[in-house]
N, CA, C and O atoms as a MOPAC input file, in Angstrom:
PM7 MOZYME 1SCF
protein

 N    134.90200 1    87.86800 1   159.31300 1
 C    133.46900 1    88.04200 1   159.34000 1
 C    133.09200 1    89.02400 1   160.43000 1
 O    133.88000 1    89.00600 1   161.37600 1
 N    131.96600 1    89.97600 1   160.54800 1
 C    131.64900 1    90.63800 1   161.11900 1
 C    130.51800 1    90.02400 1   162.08400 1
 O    129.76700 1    89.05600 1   161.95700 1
 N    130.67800 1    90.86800 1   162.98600 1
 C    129.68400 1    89.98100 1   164.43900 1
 C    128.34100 1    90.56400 1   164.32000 1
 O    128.28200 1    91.78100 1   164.14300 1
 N    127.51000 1    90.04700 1   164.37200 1
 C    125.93600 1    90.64400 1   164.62100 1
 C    125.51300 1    91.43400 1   166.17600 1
 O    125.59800 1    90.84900 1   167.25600 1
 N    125.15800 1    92.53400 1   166.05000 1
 C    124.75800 1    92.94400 1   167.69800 1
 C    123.48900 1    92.81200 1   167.79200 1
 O    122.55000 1    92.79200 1   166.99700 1
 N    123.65100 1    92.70600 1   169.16600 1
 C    121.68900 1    92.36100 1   169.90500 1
 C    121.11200 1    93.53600 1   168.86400 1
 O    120.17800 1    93.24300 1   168.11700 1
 N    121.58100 1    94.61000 1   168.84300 1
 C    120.86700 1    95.69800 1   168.80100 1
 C    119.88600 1    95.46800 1   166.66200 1
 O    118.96200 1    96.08800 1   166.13400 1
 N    120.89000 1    94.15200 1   166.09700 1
 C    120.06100 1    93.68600 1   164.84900 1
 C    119.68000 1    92.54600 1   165.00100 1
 O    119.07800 1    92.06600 1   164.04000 1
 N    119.85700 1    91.73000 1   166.14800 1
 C    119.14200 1    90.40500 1   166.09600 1
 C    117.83700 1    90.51900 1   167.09500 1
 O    116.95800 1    89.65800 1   167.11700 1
 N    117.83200 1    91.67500 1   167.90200 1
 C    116.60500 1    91.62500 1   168.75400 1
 C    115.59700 1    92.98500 1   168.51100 1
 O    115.45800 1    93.98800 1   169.21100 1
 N    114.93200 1    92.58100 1   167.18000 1
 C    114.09400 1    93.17200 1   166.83300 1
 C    112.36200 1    93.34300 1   167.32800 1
 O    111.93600 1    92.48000 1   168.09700 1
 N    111.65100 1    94.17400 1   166.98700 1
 C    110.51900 1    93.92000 1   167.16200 1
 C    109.54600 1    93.00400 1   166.92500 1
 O    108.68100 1    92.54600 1   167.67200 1
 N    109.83000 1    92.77700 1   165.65700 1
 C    109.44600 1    91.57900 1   164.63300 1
 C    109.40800 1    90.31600 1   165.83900 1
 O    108.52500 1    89.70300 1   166.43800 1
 N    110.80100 1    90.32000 1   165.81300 1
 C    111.70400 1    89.31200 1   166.59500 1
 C    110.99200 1    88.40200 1   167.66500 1
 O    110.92700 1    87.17300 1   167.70500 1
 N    110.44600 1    89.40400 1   168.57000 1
 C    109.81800 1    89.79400 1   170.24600 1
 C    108.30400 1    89.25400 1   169.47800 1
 O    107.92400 1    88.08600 1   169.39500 1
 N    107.82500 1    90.09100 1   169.12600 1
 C    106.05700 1    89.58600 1   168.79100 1
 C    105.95600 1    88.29300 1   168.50000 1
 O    105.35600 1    87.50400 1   169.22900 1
 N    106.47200 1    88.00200 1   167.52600 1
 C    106.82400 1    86.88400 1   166.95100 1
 C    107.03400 1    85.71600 1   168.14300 1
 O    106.29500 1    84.73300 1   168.19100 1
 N    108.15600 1    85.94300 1   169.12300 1
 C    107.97800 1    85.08500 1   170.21600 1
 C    106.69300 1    84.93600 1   170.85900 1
 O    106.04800 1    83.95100 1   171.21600 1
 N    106.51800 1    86.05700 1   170.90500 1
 C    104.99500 1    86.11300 1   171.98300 1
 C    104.24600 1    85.37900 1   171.57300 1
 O    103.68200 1    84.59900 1   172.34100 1
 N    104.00000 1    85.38100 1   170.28100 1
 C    103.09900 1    84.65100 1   169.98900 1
 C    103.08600 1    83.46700 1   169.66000 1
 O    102.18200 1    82.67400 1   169.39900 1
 N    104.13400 1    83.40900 1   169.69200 1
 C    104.57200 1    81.08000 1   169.66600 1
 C    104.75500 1    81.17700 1   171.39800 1
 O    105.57100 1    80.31800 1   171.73200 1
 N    104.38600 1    81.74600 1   172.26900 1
 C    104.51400 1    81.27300 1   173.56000 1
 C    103.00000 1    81.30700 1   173.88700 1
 O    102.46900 1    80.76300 1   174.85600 1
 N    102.48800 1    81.92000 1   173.07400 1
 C    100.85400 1    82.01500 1   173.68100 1
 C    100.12300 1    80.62000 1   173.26300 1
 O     99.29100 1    79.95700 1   173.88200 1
 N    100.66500 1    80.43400 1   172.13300 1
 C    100.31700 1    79.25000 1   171.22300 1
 C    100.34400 1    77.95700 1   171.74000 1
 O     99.35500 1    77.24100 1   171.89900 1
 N    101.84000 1    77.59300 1   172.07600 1
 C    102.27700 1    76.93900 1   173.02300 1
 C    101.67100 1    76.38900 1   174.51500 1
 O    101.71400 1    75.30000 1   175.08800 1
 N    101.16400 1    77.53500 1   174.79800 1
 C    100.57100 1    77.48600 1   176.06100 1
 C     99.24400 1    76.33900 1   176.18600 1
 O     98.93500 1    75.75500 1   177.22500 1
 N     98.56000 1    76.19100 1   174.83800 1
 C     97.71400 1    75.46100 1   174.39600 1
 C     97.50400 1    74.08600 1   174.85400 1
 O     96.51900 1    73.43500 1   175.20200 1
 N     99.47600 1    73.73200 1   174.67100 1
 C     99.91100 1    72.15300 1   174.31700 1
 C    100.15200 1    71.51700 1   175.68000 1
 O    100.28000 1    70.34300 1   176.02900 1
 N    100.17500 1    72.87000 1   176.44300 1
 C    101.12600 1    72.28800 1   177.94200 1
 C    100.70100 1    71.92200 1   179.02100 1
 O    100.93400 1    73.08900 1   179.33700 1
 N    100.20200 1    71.35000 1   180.15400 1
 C     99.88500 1    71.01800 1   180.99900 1
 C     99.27100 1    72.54000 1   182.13200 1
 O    100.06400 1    73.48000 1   182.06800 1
 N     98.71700 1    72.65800 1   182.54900 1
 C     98.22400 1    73.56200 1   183.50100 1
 C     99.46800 1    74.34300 1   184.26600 1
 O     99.61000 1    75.56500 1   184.27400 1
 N    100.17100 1    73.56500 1   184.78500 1
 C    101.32100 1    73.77100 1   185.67100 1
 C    102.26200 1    75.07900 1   184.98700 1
 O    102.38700 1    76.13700 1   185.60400 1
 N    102.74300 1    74.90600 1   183.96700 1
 C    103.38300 1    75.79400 1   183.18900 1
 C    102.42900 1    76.69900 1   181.95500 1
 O    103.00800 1    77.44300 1   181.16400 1
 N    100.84700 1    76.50200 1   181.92800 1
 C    100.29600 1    77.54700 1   181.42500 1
 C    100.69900 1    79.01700 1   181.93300 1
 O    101.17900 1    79.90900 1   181.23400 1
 N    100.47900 1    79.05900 1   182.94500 1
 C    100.64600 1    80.66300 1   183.43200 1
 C    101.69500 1    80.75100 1   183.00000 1
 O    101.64200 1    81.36400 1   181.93400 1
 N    102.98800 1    80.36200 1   183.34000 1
 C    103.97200 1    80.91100 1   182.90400 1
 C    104.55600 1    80.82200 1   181.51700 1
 O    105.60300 1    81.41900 1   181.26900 1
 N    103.80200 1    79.95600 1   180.40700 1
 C    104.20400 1    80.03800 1   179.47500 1
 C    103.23100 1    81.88400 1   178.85500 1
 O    103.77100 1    82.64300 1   178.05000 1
 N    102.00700 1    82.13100 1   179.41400 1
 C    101.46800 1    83.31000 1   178.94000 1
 C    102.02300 1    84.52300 1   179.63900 1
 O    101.96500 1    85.65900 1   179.16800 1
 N    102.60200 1    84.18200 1   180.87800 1
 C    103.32100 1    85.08000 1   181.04100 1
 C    104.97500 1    85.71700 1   180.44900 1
 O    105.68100 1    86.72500 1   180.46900 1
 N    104.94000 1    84.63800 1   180.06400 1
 C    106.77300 1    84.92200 1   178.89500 1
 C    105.68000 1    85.60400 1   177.30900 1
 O    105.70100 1    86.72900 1   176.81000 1
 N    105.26100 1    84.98900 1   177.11100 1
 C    104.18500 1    85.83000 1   175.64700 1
 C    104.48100 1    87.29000 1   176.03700 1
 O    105.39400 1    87.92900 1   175.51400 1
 N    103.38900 1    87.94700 1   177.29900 1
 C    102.94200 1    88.91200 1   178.32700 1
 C    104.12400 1    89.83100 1   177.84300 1
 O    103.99800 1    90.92200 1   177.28700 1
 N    105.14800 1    89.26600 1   178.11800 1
 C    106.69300 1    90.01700 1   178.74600 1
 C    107.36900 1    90.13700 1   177.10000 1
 O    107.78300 1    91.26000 1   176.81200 1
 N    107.50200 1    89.02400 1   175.99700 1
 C    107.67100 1    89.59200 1   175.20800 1
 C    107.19500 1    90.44100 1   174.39200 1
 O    107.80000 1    91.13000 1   173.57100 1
 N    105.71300 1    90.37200 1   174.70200 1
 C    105.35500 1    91.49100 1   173.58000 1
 C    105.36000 1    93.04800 1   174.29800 1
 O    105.46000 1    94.03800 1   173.57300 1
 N    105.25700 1    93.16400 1   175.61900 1
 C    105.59800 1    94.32000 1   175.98600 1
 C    107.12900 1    94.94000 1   175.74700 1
 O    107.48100 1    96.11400 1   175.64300 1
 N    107.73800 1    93.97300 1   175.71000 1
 C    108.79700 1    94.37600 1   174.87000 1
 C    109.54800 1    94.48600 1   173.99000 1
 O    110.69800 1    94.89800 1   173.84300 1
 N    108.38300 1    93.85500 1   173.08500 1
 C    108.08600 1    94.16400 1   171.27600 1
 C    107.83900 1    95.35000 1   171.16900 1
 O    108.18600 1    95.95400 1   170.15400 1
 N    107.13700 1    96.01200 1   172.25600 1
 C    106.13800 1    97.27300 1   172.12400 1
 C    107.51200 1    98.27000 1   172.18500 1
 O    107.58900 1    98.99900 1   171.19600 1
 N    108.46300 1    98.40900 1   173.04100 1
 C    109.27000 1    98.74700 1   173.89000 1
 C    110.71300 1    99.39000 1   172.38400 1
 O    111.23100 1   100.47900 1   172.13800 1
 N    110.81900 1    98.08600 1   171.81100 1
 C    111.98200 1    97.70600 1   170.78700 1
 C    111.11100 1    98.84200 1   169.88900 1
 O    111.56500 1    99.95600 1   169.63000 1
 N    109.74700 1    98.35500 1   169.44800 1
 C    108.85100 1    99.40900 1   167.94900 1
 C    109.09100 1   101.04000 1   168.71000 1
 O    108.63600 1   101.93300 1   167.99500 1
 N    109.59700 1   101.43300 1   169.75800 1
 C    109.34300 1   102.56500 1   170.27400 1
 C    110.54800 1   102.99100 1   170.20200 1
 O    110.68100 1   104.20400 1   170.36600 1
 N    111.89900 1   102.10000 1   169.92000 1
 C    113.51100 1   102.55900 1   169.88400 1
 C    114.08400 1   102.55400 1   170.89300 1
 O    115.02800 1   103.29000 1   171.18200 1
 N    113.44400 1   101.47300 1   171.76900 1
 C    114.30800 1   101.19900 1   173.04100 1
 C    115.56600 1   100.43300 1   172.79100 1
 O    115.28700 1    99.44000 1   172.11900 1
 N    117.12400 1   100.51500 1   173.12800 1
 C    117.49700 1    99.67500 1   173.19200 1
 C    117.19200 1    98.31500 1   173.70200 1
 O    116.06000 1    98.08000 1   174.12200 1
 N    118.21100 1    97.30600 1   173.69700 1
 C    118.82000 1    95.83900 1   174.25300 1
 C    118.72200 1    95.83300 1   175.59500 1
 O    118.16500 1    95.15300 1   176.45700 1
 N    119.73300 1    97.20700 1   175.50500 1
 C    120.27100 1    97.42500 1   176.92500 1
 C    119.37200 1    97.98800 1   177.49800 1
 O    119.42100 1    97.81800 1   178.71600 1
 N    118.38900 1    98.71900 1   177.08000 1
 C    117.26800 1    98.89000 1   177.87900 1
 C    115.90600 1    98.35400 1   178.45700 1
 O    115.03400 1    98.79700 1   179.20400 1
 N    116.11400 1    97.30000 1   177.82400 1
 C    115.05600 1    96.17800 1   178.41800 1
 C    115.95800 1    95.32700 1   178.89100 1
 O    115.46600 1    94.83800 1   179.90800 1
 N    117.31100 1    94.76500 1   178.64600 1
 C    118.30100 1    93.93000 1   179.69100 1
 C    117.75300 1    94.81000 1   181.19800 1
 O    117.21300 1    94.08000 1   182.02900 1
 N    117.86400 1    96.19900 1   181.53200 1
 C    117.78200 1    97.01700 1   182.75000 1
 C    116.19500 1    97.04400 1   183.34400 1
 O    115.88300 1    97.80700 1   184.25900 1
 N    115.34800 1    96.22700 1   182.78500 1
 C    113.86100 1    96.10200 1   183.51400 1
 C    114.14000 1    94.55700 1   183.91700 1
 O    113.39500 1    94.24600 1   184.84600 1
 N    114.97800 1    93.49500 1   183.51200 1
 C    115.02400 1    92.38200 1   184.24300 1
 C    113.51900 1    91.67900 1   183.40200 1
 O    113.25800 1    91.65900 1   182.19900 1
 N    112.68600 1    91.12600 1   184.63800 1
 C    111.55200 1    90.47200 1   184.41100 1
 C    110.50000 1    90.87300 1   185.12300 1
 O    109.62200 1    90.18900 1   185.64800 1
 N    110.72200 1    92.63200 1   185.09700 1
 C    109.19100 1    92.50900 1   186.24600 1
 C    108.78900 1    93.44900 1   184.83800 1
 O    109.29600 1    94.24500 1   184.04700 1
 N    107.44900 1    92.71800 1   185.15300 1
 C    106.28000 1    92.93000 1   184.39200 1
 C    105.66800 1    94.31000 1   184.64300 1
 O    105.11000 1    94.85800 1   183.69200 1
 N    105.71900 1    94.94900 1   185.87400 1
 C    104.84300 1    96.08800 1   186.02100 1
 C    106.06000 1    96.80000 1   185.55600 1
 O    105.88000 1    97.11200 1   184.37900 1
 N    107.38400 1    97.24400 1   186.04000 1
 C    108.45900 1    98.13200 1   185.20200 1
 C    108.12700 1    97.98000 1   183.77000 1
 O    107.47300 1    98.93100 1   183.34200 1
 N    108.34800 1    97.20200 1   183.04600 1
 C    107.67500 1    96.76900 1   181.49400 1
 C    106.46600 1    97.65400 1   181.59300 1
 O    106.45600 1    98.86300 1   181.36000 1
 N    105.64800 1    97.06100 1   181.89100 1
 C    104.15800 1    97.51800 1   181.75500 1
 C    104.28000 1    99.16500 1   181.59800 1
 O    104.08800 1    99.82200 1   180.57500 1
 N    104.65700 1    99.63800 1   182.91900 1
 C    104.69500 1   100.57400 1   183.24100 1
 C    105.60500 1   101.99500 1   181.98800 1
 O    105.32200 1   103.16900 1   181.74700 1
 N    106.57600 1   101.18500 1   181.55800 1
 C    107.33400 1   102.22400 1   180.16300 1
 C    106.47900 1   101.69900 1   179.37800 1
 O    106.24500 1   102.52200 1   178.49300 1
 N    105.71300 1   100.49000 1   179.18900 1
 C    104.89300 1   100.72700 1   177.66000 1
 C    104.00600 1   101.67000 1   177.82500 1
 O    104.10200 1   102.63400 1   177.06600 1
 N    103.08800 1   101.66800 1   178.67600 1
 C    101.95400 1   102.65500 1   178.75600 1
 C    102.35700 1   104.20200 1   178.96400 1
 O    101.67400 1   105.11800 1   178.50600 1
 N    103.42300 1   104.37400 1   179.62900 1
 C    104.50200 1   105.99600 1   179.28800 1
 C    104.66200 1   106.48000 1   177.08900 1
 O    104.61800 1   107.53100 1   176.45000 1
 N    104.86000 1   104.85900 1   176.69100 1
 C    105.14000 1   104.88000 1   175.35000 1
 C    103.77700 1   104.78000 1   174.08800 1
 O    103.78300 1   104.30700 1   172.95200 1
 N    102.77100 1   105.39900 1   174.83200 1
 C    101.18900 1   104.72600 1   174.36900 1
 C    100.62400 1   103.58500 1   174.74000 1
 O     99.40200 1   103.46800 1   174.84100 1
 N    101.24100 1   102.88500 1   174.91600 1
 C    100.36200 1   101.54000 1   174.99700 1
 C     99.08500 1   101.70200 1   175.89200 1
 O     99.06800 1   102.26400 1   176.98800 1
 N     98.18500 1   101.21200 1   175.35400 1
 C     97.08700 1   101.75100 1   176.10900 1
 C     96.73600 1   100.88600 1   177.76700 1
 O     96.88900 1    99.68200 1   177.97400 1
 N     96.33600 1   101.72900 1   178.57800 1
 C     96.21000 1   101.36600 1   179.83300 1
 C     94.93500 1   101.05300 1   180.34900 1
 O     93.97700 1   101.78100 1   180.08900 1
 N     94.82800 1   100.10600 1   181.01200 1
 C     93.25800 1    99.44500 1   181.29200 1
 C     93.00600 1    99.09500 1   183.01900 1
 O     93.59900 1    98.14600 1   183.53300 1
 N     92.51500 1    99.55500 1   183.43600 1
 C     92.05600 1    99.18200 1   184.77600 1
 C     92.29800 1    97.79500 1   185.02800 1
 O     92.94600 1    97.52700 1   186.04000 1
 N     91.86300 1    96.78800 1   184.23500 1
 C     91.89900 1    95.23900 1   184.29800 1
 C     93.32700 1    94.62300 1   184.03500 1
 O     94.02600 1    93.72900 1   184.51300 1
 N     93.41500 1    95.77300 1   182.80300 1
 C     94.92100 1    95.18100 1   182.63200 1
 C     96.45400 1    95.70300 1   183.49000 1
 O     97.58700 1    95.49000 1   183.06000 1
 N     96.14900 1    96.34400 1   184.64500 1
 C     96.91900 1    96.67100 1   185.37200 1
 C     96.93800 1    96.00900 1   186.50200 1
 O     97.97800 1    95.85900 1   187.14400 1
 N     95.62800 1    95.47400 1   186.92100 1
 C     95.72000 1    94.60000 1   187.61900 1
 C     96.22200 1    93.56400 1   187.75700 1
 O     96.84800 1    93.31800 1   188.78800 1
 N     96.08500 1    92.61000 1   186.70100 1
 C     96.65400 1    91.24200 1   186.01100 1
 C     97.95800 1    91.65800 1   185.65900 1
 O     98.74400 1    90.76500 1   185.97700 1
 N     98.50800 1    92.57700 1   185.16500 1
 C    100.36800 1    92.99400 1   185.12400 1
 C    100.90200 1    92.61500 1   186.76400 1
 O    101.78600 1    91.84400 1   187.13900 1
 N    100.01000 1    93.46200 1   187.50800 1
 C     99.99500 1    93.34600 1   189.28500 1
 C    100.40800 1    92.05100 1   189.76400 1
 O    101.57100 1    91.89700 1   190.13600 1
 N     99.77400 1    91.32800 1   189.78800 1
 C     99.11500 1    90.29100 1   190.20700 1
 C    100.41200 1    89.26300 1   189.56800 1
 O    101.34600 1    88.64300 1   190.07600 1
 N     99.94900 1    89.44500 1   188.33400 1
 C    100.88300 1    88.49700 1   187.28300 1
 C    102.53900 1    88.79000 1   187.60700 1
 O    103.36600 1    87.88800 1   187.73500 1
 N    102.75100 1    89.83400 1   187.68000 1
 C    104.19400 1    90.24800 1   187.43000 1
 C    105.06100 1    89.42900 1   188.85400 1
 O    106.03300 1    88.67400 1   188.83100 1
 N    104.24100 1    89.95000 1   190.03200 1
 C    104.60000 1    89.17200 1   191.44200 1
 C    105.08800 1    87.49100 1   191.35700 1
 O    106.08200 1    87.02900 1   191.91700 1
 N    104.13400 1    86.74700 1   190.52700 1
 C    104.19300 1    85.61000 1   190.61800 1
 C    105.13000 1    85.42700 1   189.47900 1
 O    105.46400 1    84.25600 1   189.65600 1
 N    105.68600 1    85.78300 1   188.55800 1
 C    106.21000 1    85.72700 1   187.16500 1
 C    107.80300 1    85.86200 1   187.35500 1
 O    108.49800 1    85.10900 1   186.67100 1
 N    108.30600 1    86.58000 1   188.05200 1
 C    109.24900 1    87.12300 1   188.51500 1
 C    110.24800 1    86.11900 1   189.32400 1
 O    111.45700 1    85.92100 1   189.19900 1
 N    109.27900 1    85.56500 1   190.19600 1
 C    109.95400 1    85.39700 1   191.34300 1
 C    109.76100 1    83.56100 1   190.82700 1
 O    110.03000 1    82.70800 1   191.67400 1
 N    109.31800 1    83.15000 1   189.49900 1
 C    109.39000 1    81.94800 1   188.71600 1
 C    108.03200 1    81.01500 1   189.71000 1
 O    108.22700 1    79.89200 1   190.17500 1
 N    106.97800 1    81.63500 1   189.83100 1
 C    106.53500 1    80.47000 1   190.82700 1
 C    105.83300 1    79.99100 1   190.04900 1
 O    106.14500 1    78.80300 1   190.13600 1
 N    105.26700 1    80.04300 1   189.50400 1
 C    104.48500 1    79.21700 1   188.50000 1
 C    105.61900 1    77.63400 1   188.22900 1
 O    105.14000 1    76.50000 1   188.20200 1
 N    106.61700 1    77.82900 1   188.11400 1
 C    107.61400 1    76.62000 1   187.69000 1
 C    107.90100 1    76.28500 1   188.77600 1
 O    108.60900 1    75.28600 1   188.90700 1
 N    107.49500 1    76.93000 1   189.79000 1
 C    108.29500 1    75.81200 1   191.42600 1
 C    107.39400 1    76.49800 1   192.11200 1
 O    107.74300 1    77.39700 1   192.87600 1
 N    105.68500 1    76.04800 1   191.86400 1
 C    104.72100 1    76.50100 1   192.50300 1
 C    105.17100 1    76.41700 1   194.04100 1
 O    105.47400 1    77.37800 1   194.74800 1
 N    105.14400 1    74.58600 1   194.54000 1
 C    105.57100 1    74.29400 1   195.52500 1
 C    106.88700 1    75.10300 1   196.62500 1
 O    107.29600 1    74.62500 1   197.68300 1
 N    107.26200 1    76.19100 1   196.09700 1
 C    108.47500 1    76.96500 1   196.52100 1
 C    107.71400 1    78.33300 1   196.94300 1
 O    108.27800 1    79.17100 1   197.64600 1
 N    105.98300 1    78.54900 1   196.31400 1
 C    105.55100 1    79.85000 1   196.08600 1
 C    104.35000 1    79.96900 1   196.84200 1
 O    104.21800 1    78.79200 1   197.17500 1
 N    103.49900 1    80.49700 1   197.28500 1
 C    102.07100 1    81.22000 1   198.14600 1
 C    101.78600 1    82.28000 1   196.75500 1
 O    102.10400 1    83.44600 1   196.52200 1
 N    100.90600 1    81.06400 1   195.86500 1
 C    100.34400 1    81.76500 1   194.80800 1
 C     98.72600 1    82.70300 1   194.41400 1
 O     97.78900 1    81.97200 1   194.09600 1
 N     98.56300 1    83.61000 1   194.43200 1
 C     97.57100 1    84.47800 1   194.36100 1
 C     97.29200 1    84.38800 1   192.57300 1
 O     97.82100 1    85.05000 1   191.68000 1
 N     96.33900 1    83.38900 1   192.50000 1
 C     96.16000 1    83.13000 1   191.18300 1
 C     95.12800 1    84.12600 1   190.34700 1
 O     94.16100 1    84.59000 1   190.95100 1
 N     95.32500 1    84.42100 1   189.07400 1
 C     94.81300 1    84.65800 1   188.17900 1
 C     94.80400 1    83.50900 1   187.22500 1
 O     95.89300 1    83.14300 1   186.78300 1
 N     93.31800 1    82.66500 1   186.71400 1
 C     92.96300 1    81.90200 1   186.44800 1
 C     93.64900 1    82.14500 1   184.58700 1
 O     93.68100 1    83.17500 1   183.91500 1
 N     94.05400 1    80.90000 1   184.28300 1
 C     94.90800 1    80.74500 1   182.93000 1
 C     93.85700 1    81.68500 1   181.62900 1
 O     94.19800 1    82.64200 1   180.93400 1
 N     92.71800 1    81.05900 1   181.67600 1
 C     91.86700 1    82.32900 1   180.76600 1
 C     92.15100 1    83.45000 1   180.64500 1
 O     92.29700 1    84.05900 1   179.58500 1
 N     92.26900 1    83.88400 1   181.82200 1
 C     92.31300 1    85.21500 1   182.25500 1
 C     93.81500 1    85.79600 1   181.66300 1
 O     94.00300 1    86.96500 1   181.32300 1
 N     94.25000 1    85.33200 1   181.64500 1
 C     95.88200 1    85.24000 1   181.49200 1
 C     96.27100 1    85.33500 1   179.90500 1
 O     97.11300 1    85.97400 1   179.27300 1
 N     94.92400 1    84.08400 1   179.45700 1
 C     95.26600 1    83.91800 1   177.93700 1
 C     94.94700 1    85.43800 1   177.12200 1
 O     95.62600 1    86.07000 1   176.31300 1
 N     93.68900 1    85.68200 1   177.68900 1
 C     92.98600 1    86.92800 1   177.50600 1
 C     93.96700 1    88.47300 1   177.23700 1
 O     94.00400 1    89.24800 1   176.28200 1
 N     94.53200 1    88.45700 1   178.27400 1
 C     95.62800 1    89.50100 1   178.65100 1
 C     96.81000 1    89.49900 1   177.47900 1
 O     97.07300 1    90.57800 1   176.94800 1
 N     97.38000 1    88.54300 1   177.15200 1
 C     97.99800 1    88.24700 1   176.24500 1
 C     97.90700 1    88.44900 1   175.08300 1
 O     98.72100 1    89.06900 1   174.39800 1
 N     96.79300 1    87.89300 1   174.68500 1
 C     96.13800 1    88.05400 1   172.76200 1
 C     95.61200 1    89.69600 1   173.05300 1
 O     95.72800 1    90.26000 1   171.96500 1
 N     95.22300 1    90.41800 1   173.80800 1
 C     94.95200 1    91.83800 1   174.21700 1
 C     95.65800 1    92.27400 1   173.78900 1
 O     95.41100 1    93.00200 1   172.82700 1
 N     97.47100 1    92.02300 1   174.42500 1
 C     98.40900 1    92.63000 1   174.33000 1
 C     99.05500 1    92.51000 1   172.71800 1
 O     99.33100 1    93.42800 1   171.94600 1
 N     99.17200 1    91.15000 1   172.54200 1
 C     99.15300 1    90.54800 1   170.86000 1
 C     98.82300 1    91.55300 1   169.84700 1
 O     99.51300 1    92.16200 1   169.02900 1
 N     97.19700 1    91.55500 1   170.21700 1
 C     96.35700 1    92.67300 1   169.35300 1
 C     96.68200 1    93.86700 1   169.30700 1
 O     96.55900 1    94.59900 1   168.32500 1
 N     97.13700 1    94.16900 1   170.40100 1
 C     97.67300 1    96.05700 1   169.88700 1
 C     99.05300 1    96.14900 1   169.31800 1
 O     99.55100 1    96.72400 1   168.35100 1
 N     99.51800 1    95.31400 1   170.34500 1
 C    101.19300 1    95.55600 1   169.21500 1
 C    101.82400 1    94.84600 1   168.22000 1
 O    102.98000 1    95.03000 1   167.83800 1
 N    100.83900 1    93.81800 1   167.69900 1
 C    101.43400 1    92.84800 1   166.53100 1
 C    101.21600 1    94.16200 1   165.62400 1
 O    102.20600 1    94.86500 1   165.42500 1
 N     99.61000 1    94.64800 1   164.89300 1
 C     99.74700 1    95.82200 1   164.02100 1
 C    101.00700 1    96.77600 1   163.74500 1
 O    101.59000 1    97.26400 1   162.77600 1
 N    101.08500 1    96.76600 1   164.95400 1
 C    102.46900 1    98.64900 1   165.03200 1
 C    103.44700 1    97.99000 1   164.76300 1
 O    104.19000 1    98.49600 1   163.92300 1
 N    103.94900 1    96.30300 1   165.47500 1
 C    105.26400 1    95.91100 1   165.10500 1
 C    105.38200 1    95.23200 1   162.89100 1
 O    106.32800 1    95.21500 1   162.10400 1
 N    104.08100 1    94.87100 1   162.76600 1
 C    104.17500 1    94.39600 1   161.39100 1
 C    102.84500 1    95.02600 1   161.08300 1
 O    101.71800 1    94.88000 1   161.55500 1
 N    103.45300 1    95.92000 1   159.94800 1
 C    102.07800 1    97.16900 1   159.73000 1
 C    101.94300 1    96.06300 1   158.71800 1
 O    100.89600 1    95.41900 1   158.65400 1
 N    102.83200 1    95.85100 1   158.02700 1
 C    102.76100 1    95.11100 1   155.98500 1
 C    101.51900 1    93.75400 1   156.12400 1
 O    101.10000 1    93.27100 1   155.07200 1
 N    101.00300 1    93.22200 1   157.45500 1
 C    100.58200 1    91.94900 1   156.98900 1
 C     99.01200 1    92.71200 1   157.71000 1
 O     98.02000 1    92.05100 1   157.40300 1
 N     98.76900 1    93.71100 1   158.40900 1
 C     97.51500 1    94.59600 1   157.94100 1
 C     97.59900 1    94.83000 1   156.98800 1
 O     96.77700 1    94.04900 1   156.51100 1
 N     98.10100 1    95.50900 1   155.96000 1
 C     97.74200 1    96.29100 1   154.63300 1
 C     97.71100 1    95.30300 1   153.71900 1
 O     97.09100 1    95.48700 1   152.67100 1
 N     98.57400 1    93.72800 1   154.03900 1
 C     97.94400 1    92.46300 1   152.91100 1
 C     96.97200 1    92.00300 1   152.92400 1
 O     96.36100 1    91.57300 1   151.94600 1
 N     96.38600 1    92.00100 1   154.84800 1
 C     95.18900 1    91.92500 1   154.78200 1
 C     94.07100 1    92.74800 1   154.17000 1
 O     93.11100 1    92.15000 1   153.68400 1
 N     94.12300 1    94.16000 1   154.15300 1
 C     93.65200 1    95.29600 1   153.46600 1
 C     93.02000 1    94.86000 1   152.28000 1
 O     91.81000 1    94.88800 1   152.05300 1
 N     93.97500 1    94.42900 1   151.49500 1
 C     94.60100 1    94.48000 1   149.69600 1
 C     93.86100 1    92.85700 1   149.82900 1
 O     93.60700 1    92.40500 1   148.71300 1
 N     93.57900 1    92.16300 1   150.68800 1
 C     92.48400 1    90.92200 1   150.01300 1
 C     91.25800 1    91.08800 1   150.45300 1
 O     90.46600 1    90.14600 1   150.42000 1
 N     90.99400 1    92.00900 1   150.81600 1
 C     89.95000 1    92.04200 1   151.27300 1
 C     88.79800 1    92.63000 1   150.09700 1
 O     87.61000 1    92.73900 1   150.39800 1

């Protein structure tokens, strides 16, 4: 049998698709792990965005988990750039990184309030779910 590589199991599809069962998720969970469940959404769909652009595996394995490196090649790759939303990458990426949201008590947290967070997310959702799955715009299209 032949082996599958990252490079066909970690698709774009793939990535959005997470994001958006982590945003979802975020719903069910206690406060404590909100932020960081919207911040894993955050991180996959920027690198949903990343994969729809022909980035390798190996090239998002080499950004790790900071959010502003991410951030920073999507918006090189179009993704559109927002005063607000660079901030909250800022802000967010610091605390995201370094896991404090999951071992607050370990962290000196400079919060961005979970709304705010959710907000950023379905933002991010919204621009790159389209580009990563054009077919379920144009079904929407075709019932309309």
């Amino acid at each position: 049998m032949g082996t599958t590589s990252d490079e066909e199991i970690v698709k774009p599809g793939t990535l959005i698709d997470g994001a958006r069962m982590y945003s979802a998720c975020a719903d069910a969970v206690n406060d404590k792990f909100l932020s960081h469940m919207l911040g894993m959404s955050v991180e996959l769909t920027l690198r949903a965005f990343l994969r729809h652009r022909g980035r390798t595996v190996r090239d998002l394995r080499r950004l790790n988990h900071d959010l502003v490196r991410i951030y920073e090649q999507c918006t090189q790759e179009g993704l559109t750039r927002t005063g607000s939303r660079n901030f909250v990458m800022h802000v967010l990426s610091n605390l995201y990184e370094k896991r404090a949201f999951t071992h607050p008590h370990e962290a000196l947290l400079s919060v961005i309030m979970p709304w705010r967070l959710r907000q950023k997310a379905n933002e991010l959702i919204g621009e790159v779910f389209p580009l990563v799955h054009p077919e379920t715009i144009d079904a929407r299209r075709a019932n309309v």
